[in-house]
N, C-alpha and C positions, 0 to 999 in steps of 0.2 A: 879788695882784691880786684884788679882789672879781670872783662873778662869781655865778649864781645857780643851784640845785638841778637846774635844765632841763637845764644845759649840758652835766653830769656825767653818764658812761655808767656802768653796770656793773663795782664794781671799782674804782672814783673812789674817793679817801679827801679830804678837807675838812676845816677847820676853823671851825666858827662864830664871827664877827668883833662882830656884832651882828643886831639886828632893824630891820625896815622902820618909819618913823613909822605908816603908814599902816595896822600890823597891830598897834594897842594891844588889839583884840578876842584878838587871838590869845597875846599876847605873855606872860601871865600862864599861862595853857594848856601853851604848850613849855618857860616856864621850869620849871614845875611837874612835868615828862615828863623832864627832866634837858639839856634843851637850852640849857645856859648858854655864855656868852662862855665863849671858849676848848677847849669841850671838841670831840672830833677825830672826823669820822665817818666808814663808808664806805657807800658803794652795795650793797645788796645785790641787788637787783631792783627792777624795774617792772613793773606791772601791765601786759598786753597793750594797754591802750587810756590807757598813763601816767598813770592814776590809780586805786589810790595809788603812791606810792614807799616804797620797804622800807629802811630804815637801820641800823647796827649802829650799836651808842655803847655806853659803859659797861657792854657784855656782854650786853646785849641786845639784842632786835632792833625795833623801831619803825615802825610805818605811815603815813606824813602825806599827806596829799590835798593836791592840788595848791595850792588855794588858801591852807592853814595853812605850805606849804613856801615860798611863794612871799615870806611874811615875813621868812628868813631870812634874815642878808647872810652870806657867806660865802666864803671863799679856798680854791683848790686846792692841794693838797699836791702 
């Protein structure tokens, strides 16, 4: 079930499904940061005032501001 980056607390793992139309600004950006279809993330934190949110993926760790996450489409595991 798609659902989006907000939803997900601390601890939440996910897979990226695809990207929003409406974030072609962004989408060249996370592709490039290793946020492709498919690959599986989890929650590591949020910023006191949720923005940014902190993500692990491919063994690293990732900062995206709310509006660059907001492009994501994405399913919970």
């Amino acid at each position: 079930m798609m659902t989006s980056l907000k939803m997900l607390v601390t601890g939440d793992s996910a897979r990226i499904i695809g990207f929003d139309k409406s974030g072609s600004a962004y989408r060249k950006k996370l592709l490039a940061m290793g946020l492709t279809p498919g690959t599986t993330f989890t929650i590591t934190r949020y910023a006191p005032m949720g923005d940014p949110v902190e993500i692990k993926l491919r063994g690293f760790s990732l900062s995206l501001r709310k509006n660059e996450a907001s492009v994501l489409m994405i399913e919970k595991l």
